[in-house]
Each structure stands twice: as structure tokens, then as C-alpha cells.
Backbone as a printed PyTorch tensor [residue, N CA C, xyz], in Angstrom:
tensor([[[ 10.5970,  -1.3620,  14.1340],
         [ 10.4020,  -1.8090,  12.7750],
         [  8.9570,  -1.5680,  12.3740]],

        [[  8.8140,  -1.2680,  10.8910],
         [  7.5710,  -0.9640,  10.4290],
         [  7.3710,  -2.1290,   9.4270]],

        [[  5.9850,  -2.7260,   9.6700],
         [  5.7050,  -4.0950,   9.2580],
         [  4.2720,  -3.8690,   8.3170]],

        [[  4.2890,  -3.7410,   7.2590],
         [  3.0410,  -3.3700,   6.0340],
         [  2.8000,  -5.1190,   5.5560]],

        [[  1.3410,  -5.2490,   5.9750],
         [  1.2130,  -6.6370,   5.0780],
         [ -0.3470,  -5.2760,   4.0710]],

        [[ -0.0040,  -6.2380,   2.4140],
         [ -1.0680,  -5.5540,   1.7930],
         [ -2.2000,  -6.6830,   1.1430]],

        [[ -3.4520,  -6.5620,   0.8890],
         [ -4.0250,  -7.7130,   0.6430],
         [ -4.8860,  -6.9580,  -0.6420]],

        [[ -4.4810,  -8.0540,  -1.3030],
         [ -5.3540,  -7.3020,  -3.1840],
         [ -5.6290,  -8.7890,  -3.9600]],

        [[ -5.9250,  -8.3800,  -4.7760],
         [ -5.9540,  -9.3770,  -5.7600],
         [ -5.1810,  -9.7780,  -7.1320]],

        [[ -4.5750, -10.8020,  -7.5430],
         [ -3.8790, -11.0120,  -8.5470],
         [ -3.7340, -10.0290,  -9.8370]],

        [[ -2.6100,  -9.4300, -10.0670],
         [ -3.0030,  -8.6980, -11.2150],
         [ -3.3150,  -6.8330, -10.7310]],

        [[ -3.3050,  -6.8130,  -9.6410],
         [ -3.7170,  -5.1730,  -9.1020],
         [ -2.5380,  -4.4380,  -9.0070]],

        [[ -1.3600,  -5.0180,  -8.4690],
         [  0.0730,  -4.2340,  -8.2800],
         [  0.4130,  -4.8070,  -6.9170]],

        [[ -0.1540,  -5.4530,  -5.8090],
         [  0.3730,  -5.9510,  -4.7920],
         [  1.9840,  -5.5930,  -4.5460]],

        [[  2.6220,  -6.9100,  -5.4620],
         [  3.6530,  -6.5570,  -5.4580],
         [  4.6060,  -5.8560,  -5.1560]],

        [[  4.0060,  -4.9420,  -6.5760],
         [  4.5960,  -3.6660,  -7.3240],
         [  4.5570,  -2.8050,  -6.1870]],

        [[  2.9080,  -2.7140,  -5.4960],
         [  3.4320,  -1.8550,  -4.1500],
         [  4.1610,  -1.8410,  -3.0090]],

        [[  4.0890,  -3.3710,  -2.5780],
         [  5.4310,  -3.9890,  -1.7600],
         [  6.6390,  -3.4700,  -1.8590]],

        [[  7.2680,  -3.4630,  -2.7970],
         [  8.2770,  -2.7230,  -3.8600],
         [  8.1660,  -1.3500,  -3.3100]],

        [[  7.7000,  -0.6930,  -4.0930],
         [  7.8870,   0.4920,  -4.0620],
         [  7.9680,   1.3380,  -2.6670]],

        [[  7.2000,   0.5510,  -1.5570],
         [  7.0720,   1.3740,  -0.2810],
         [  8.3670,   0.5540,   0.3640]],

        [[  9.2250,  -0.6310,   0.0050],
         [ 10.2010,  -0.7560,   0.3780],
         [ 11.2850,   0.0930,  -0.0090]],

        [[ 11.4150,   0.3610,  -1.5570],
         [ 12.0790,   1.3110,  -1.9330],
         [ 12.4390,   2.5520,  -1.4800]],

        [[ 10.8960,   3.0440,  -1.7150],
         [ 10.4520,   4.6740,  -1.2140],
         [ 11.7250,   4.4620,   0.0920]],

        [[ 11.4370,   3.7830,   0.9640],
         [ 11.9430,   3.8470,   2.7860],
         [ 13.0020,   4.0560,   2.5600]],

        [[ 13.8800,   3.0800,   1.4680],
         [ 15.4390,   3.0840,   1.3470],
         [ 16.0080,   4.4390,   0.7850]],

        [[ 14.7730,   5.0330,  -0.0070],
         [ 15.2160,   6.2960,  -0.2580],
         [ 15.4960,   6.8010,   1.1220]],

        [[ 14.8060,   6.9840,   1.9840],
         [ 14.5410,   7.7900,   3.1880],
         [ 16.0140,   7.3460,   3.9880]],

        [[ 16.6050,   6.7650,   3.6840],
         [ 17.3980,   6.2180,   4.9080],
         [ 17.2380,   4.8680,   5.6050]],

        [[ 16.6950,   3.7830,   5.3140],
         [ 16.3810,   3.2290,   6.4360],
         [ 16.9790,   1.7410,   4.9610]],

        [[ 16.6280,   0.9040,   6.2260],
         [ 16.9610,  -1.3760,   5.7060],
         [ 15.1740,  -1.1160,   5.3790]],

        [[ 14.7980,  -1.9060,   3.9790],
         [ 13.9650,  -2.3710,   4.0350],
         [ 13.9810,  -3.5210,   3.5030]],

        [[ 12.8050,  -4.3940,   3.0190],
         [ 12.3770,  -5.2830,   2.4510],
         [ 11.0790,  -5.3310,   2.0210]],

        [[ 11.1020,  -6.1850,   0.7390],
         [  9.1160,  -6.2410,   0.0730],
         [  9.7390,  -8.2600,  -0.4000]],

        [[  8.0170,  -8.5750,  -0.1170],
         [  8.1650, -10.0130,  -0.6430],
         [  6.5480, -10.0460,  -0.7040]],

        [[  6.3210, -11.1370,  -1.8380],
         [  4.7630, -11.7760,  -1.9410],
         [  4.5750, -13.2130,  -1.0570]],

        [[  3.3630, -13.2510,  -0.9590],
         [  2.7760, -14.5290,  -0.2280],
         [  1.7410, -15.0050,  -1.0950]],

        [[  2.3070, -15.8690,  -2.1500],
         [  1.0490, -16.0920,  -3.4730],
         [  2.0670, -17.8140,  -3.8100]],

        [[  1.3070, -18.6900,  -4.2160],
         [  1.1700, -19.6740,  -4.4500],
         [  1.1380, -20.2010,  -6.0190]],

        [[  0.0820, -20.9330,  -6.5100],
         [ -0.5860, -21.2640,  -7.6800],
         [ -1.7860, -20.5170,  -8.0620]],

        [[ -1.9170, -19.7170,  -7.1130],
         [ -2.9870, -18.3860,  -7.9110],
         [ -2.6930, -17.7840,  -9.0590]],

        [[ -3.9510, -17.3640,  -9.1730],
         [ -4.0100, -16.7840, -10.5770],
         [ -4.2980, -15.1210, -10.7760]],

        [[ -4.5380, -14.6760, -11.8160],
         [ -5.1880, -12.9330, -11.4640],
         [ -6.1470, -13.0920, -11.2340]],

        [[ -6.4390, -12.2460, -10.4950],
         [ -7.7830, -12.3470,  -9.6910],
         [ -7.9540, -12.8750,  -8.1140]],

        [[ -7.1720, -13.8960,  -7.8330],
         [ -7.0270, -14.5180,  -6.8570],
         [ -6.4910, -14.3140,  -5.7680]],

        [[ -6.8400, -13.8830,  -4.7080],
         [ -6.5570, -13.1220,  -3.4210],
         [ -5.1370, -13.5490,  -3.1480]],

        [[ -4.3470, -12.0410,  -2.7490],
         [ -2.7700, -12.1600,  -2.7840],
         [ -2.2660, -11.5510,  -1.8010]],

        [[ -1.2080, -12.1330,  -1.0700],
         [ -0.4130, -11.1740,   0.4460],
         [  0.4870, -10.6310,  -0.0440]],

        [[  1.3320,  -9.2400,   0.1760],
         [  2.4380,  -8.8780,   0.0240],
         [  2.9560,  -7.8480,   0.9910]],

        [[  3.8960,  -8.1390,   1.3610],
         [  4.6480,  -7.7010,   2.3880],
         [  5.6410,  -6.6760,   2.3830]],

        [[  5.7570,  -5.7090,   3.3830],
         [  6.8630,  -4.5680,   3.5990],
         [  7.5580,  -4.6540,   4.8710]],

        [[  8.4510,  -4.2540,   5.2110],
         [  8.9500,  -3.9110,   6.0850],
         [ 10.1450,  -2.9410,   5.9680]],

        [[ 10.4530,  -2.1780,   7.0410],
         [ 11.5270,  -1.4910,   6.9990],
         [ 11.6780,  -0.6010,   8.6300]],

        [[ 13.3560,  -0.5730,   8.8250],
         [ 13.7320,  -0.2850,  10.1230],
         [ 14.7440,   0.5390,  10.3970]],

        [[ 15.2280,   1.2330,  10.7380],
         [ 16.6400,   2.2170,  10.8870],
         [ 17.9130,   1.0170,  10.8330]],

        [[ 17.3600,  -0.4650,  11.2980],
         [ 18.4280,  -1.6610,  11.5350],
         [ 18.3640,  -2.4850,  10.7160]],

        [[ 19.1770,  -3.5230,  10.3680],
         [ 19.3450,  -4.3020,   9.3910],
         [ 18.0170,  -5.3490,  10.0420]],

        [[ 17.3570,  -5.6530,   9.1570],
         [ 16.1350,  -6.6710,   8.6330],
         [ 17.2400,  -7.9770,   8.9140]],

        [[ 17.0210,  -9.0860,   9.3390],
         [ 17.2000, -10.4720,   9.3900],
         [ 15.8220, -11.0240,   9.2390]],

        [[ 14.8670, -10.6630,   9.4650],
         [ 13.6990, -11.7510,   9.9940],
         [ 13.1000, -11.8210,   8.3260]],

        [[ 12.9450, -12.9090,   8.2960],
         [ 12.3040, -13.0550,   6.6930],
         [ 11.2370, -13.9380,   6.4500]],

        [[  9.6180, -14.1050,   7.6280],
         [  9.3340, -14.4920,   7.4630],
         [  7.5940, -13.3250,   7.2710]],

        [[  6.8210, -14.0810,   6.8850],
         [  5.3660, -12.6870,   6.2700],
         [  5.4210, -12.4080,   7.6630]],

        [[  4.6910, -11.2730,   7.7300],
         [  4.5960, -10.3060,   8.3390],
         [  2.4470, -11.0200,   9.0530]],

        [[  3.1120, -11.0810,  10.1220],
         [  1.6610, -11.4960,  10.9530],
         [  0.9500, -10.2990,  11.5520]],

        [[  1.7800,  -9.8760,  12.0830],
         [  1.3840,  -8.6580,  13.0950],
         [  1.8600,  -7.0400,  12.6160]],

        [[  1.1310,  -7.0230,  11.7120],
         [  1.2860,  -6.1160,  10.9690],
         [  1.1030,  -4.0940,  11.6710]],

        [[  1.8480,  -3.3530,  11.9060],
         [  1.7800,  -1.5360,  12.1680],
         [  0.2130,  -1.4430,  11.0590]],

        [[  0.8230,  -1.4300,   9.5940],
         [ -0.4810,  -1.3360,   8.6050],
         [ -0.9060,  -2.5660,   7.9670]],

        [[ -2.0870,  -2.1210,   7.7130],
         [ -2.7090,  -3.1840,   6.3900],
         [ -3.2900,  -2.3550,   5.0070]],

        [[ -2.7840,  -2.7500,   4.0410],
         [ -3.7140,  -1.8790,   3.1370],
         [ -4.5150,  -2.9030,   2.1930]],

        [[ -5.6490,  -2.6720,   1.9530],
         [ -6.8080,  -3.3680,   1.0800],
         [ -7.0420,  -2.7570,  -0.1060]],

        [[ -6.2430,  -3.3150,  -0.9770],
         [ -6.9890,  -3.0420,  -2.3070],
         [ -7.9500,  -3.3410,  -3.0920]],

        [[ -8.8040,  -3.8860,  -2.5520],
         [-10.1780,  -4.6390,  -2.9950],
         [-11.1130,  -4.8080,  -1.9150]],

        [[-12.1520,  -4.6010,  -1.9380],
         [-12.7570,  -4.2260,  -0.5110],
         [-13.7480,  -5.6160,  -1.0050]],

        [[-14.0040,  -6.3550,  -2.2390],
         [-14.3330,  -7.4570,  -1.5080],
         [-13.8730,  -8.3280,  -1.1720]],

        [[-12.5750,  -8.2860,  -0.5780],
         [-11.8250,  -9.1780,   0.1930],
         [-12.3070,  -8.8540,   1.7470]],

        [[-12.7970,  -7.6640,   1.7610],
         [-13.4440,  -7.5670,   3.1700],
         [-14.3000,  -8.4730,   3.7310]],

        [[-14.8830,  -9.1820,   2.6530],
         [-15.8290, -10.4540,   2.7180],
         [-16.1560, -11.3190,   3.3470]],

        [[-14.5180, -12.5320,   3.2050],
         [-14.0740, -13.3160,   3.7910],
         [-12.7220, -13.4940,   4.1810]],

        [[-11.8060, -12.3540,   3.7670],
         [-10.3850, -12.4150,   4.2870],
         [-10.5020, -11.1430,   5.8810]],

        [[-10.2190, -12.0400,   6.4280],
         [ -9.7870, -10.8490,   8.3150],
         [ -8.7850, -10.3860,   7.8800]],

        [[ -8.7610,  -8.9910,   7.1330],
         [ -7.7250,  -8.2240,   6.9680],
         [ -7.2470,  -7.5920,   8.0780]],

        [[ -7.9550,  -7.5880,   9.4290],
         [ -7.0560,  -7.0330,  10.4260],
         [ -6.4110,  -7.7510,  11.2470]],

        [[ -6.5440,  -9.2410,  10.6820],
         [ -6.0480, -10.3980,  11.5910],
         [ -4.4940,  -9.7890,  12.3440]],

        [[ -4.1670,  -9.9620,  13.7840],
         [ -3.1530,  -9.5780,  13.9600],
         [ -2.6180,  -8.0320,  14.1780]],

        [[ -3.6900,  -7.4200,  13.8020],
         [ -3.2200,  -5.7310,  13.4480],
         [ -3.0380,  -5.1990,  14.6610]],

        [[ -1.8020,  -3.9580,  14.7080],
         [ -1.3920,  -3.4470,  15.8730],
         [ -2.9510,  -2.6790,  16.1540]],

        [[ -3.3560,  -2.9680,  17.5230],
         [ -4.1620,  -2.0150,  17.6120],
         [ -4.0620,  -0.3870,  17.7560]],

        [[ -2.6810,  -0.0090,  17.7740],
         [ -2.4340,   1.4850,  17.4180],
         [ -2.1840,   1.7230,  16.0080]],

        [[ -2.1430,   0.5850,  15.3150],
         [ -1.7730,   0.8550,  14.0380],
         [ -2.9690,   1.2480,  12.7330]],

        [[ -3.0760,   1.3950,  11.4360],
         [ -3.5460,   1.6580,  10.7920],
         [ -3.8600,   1.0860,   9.6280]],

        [[ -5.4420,   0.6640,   8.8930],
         [ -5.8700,   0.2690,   7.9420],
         [ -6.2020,   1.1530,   6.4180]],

        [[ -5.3910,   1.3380,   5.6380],
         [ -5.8490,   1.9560,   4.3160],
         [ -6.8980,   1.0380,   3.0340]],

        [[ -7.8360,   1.4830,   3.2070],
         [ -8.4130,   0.6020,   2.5300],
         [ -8.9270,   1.4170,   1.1010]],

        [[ -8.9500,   0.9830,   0.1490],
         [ -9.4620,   1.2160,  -1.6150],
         [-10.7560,   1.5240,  -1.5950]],

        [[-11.7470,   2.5060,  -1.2520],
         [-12.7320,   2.5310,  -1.6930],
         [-13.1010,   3.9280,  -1.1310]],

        [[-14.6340,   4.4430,  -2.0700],
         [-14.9230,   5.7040,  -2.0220],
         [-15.9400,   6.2720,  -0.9190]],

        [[-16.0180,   4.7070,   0.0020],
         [-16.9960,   4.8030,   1.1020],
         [-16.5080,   5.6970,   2.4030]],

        [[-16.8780,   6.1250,   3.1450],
         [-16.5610,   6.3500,   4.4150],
         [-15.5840,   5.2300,   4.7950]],

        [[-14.8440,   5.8960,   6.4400],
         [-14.2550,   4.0890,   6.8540],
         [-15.3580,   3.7090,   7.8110]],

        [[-16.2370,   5.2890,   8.4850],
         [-17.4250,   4.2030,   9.1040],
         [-17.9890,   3.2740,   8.7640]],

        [[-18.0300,   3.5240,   7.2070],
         [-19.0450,   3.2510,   6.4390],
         [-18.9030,   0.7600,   6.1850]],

        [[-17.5300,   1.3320,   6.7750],
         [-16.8840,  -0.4000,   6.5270],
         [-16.8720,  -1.2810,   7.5450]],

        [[-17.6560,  -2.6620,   7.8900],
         [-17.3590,  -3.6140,   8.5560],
         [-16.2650,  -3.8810,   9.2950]],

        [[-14.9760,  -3.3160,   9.5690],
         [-13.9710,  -4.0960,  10.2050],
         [-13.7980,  -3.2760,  11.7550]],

        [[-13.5780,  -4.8040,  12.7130],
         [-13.7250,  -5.1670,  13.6640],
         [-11.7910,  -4.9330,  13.7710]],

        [[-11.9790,  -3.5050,  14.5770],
         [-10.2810,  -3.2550,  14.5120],
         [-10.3940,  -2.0370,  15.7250]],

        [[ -9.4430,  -1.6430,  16.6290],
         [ -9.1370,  -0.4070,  17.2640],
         [ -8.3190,   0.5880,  16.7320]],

        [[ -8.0630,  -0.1990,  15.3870],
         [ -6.7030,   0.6920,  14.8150],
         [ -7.9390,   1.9290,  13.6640]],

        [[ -7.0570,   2.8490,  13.7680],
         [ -7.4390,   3.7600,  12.5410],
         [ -7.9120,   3.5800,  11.4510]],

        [[ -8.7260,   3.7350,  10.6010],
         [ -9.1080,   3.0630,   8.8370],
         [ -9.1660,   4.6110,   8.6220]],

        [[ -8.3790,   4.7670,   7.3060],
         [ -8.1190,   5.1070,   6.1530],
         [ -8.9280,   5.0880,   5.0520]],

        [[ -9.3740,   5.9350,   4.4320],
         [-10.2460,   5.3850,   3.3140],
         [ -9.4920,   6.9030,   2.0600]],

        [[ -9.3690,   6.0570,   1.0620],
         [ -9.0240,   6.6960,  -0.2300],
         [ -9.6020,   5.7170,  -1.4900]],

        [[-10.0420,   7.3160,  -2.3480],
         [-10.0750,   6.0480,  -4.1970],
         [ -9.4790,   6.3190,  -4.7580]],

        [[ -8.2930,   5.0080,  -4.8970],
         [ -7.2210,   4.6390,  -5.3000],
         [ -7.7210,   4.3870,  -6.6530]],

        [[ -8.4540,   3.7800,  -6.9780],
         [ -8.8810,   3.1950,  -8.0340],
         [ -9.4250,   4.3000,  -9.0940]],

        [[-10.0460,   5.5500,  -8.6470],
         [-10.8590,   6.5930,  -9.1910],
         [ -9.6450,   7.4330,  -9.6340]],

        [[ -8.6080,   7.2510,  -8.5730],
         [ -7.6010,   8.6240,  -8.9730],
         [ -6.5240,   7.5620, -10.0930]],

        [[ -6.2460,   6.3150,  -9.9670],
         [ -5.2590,   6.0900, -10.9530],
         [ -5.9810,   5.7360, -12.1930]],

        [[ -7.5590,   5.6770, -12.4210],
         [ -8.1350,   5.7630, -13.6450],
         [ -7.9760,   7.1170, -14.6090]],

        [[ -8.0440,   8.4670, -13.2670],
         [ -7.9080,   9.7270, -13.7980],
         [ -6.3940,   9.9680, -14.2730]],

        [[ -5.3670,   9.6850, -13.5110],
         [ -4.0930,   9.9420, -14.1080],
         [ -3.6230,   8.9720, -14.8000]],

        [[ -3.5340,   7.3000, -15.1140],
         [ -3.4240,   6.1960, -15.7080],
         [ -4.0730,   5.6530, -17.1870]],

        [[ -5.7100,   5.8820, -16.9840],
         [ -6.7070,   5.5630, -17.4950],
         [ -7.1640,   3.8900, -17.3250]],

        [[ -6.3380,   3.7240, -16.3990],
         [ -6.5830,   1.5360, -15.8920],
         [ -6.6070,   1.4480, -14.3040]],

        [[ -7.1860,   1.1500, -13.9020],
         [ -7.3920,   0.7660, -12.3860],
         [ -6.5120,   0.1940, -11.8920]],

        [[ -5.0980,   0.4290, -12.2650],
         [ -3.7100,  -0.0350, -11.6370],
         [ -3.2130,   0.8980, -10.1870]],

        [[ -4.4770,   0.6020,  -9.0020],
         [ -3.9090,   1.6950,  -7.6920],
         [ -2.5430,   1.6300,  -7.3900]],

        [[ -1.9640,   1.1640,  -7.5930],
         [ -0.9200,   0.9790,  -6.7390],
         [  0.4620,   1.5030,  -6.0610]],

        [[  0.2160,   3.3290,  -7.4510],
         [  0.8640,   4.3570,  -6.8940],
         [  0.3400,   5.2780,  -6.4630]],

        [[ -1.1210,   4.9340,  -6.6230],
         [ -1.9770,   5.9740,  -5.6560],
         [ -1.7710,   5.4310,  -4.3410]],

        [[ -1.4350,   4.2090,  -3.9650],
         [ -2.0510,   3.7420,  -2.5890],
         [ -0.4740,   3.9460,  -1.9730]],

        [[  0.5810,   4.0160,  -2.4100],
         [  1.8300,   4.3910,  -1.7890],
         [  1.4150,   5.7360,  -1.6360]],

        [[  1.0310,   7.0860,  -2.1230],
         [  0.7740,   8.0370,  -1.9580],
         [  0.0050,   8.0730,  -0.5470]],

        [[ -1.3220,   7.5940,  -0.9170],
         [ -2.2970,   7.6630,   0.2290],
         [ -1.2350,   7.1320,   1.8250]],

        [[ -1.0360,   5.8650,   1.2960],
         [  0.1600,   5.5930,   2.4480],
         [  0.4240,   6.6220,   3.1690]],

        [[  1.5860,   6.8740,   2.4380],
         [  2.6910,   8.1480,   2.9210],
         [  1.5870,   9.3510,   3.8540]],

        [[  0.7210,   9.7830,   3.2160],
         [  0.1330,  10.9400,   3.7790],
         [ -0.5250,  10.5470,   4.9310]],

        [[ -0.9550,   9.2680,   4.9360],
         [ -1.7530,   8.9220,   6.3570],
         [ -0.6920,   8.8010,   7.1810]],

        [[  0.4850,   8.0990,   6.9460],
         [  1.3410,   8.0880,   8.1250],
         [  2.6020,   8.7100,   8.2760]],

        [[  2.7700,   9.6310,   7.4610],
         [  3.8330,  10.3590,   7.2170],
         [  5.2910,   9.6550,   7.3950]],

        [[  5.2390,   8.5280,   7.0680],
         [  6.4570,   7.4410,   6.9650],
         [  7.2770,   7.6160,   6.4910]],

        [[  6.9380,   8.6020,   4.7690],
         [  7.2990,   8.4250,   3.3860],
         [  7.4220,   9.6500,   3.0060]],

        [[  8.4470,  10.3750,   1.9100],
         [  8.6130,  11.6800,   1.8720],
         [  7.6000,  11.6160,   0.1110]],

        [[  7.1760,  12.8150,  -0.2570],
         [  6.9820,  12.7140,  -1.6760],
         [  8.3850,  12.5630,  -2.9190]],

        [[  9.0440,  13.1260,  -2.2350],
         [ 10.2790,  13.0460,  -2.8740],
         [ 10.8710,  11.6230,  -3.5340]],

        [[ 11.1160,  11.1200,  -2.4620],
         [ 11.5910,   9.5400,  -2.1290],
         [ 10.5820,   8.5640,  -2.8880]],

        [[  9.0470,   8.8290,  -2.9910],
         [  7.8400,   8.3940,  -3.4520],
         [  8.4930,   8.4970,  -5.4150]],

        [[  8.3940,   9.8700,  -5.3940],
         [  8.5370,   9.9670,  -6.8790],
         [  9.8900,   9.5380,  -7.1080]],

        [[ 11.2580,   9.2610,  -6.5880],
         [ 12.6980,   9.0280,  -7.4930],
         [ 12.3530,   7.1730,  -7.2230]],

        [[ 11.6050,   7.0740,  -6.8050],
         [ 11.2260,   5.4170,  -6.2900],
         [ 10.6080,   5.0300,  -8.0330]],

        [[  9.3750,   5.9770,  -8.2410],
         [  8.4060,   5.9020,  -9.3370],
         [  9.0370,   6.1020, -10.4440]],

        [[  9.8790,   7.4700, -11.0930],
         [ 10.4310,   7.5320, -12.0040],
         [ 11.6070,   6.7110, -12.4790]],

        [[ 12.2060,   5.9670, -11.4910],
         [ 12.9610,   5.0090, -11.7410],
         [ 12.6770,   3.5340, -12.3070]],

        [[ 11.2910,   3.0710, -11.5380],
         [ 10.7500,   2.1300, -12.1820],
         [  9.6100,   2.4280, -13.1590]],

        [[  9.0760,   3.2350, -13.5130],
         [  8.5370,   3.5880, -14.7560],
         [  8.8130,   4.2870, -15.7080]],

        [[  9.9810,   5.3470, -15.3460],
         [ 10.7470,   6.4030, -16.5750],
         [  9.2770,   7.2130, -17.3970]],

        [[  9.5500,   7.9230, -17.7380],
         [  8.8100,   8.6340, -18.8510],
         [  7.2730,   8.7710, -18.3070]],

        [[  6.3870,   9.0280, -19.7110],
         [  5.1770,   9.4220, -19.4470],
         [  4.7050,   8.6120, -18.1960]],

        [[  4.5410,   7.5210, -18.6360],
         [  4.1450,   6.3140, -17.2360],
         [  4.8790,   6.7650, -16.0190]],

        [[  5.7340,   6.8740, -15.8750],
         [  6.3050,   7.4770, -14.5400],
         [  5.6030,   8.8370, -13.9770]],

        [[  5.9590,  10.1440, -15.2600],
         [  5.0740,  11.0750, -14.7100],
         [  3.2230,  10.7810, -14.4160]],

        [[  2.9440,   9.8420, -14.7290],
         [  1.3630,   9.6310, -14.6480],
         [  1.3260,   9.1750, -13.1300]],

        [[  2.1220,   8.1100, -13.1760],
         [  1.8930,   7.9160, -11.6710],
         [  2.5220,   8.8050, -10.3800]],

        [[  3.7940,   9.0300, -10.8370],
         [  3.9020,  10.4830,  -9.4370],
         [  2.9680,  11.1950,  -9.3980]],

        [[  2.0160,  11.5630, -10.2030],
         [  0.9580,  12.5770, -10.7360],
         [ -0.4500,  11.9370,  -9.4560]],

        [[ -0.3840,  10.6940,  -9.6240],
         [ -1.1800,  10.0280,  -8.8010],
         [ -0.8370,   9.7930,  -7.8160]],

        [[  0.7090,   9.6590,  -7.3100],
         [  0.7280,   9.5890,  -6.1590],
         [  1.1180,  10.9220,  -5.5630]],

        [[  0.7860,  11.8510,  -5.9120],
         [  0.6190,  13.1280,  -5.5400],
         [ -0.8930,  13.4380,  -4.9660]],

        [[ -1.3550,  13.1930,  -6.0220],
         [ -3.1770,  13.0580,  -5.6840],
         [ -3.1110,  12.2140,  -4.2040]],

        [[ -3.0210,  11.2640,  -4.5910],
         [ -3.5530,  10.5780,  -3.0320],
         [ -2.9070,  11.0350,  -2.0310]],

        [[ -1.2690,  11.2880,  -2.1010],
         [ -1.2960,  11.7330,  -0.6170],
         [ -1.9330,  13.0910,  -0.1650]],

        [[ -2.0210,  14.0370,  -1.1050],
         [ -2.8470,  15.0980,  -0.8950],
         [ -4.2890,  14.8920,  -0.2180]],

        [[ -4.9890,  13.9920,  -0.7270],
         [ -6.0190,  13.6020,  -0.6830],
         [ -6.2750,  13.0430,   1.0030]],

        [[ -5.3640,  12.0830,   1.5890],
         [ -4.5830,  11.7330,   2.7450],
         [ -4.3620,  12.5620,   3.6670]],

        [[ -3.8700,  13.3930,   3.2900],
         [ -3.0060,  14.6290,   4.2450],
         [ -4.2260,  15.9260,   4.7000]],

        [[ -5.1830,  16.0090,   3.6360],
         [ -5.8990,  17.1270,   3.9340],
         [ -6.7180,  17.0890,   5.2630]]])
């Protein structure tokens, strides 16, 4: 089983990306699931959201501790949230920003990822909504995810221009990923 916890902030797409990389999988063949870990927060306010997916039927329905990935959509959550709390140490960190991953504080054996999510869905979007760049970036770092499956995932929940904007972006990032 593949276990994605993502950590962002209220209002970024968390969710929405939970979603979609559960989706994307089901395109692929496989059981998945997406759920949030949010409370009485507000936007802005630091948020968990969860993936999973397996060739076998999912029973377990509780967040995801021990997470394969983590992805960070806000790097100042790097701050004070241990985004690698738990992380497989063979597994992998995608994190939102235009830095190096040397370039980042975390205390991990696993892989870091670095993409701007934020730079590329301003260019195809015009709003700092990453959150189909960072399924992109996903996919290309771990080749989990087909582009295919990525975009009938996207055009389904956005239809039209908005849809093509973001396959557009999540084209960019996994390219960006993959090179």
C-alpha cells in the first residue's frame, strides 16, 4: 500500500489534492482513498490530508502516520510542523519551493523533492492554487501516476478552460520532475 500524508495550509487545495491523487490511482487500476485531518481551522491554518491506495481493497481508515510520501505545500510549515514525522525512510518528500532540497532543514533519509508549484500554477492559473502542479510533480518523482490518468482525473473535475489550465500545469511539473 501507498500511504501520501500532505501538509499545507487552509485554503491551498490540500484536499483537492488528496482527491485527485486518489482518483488519478483509480484511474490506474488500483482501491484508493483521500480524507482531511482539519478541525475548527480556518484558511490559513495548518492542514493534514491524506492518500492512500493499493492493488487491494483499503479497510484501514485511520490518517496515515507512517507515511511512503509527504508533500509540503508551504515550506513555512517547515518551521514548526515535523513533516517527516514517521516517514518511510526509503520513501520520499516533495516539497513547494524554488530552493534546492539541500538547500532545506529536514532531518529525513528519505529523498526530498523540490519543485515550484506555486511559480508554475501562477504561470498556467494566474493564483497560487499548486495543487495540480504538485500531483504532476508527484507523479514524475515517483512514477506512481500516469499523465493520462492525471489529466481524465483533472478534466473531469474542472471541465473546460480551468481544466485545460491545470493539465497544462500538471504537465509542467511532472516534466519538470522527470527531467
Amino acid at each position: 500500500m501507498e500511504e501520501i500524508r500532505i501538509h499545507g495550509r487552509g485554503g491551498q487545495g490540500s484536499v483537492t489534492l488528496a482527491q485527485l491523487l486518489a482518483q488519478a490511482a483509480h484511474e490506474e487500476g488500483t482501491w484508493a482513498q483521500a480524507f482531511p485531518a482539519f478541525g475548527v481551522e480556518r484558511r490559513g491554518a495548518p492542514v493534514e490530508a491524506f492518500a492512500r491506495f493499493d492493488e487491494e481493497k483499503i479497510t484501514d481508515r485511520s490518517q496515515v502516520d507512517e507515511p511512503d510520501f509527504v508533500i509540503v505545500q508551504d515550506t513555512s510549515l517547515l518551521e514548526y510542523v515535523d513533516v517527516t514525522d514517521g516517514l518511510n525512510e526509503d520513501g520520499l518528500v516533495l516539497v513547494n519551493t524554488d530552493a534546492d532540497p539541500g538547500d532545506l532543514d529536514l532531518e529525513t533519509e528519505a529523498e526530498v523533492v523540490t519543485v515550484d508549484a506555486t511559480e508554475i500554477a501562477l504561470e498556467h492559473l494566474g493564483r497560487p492554487i499548486m495543487n495540480t502542479a504538485l500531483l504532476g510533480a508527484f507523479a514524475g518523482a515517483t512514477g506512481l501516476l500516469g499523465q493520462d490518468s492525471m489529466e481524465a482525473v483533472i478534466t473531469r473535475k474542472f471541465g473546460g478552460e480551468i481544466g485545460e489550465q491545470n493539465v497544462a500545469a500538471t504537465n509542467d511539473a511532472f516534466t519538470e520532475v522527470s527531467a
